[in-house]
N, C-alpha and C positions, 0 to 999 in steps of 0.2 A: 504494500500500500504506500501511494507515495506522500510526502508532508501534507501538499495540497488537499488531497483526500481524509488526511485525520482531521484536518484543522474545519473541513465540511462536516465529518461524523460526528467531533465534538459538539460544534455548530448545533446540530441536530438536536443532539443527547441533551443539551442544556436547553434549550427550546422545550421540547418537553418535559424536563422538570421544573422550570420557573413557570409551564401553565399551569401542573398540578400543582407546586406549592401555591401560587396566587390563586387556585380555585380555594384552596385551602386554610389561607390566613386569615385569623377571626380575632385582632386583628395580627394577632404575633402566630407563630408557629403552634403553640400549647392552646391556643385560645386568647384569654382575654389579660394574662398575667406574663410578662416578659419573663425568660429563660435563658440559661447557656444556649441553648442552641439560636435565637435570636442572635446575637452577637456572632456566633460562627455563619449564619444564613447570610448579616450584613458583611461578611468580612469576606465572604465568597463574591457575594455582589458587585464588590470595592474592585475585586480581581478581574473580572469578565470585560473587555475589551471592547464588546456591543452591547451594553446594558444599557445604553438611551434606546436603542434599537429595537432592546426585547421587551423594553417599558413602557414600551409605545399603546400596547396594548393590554397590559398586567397589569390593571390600576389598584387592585388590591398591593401587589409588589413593589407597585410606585408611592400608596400611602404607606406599608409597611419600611421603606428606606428612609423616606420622611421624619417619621417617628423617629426612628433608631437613631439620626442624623441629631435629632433634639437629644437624646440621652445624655446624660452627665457625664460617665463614664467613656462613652462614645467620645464627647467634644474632648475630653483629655487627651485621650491615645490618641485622635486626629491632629490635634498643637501640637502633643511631644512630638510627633513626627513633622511638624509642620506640612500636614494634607489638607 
């Protein structure tokens, strides 16, 4: 398989899992009370290359970055790093 090809399959792979997580954010990952994995979903998010792209139409996943974006914790690790 050649790079080009992964980099569609992955394409793919994450397309359909940001439309199951966003069918499925209520409004965090667990429901209605933030968690670990919250911060690991944002921190995936941070990494993806076409995430205006894939948010174009995930508006659960677009309020759900939002959120997390306002977090306490969040705004620290984003300055320590200056992001």
């Amino acid at each position: 398989m050649e790079g080009e090809e992964v980099g569609i399959l992955a394409a793919q792979e994450r397309e359909v899992a940001y439309t199951f997580i966003n069918d499925n954010l209520k409004p965090y990952v667990l429901g209605k009370n933030k968690s670990a994995v919250d911060y690991y979903l944002y921190m995936v998010t941070r990494w993806d290359p076409n995430i205006d792209r894939l948010l174009s139409d995930k508006h659960n996943l677009a309020s759900f970055i939002a959120l997390m974006k306002e977090d306490d914790a969040v705004k620290k690790v984003l300055l320590f790093h200056k992001l």
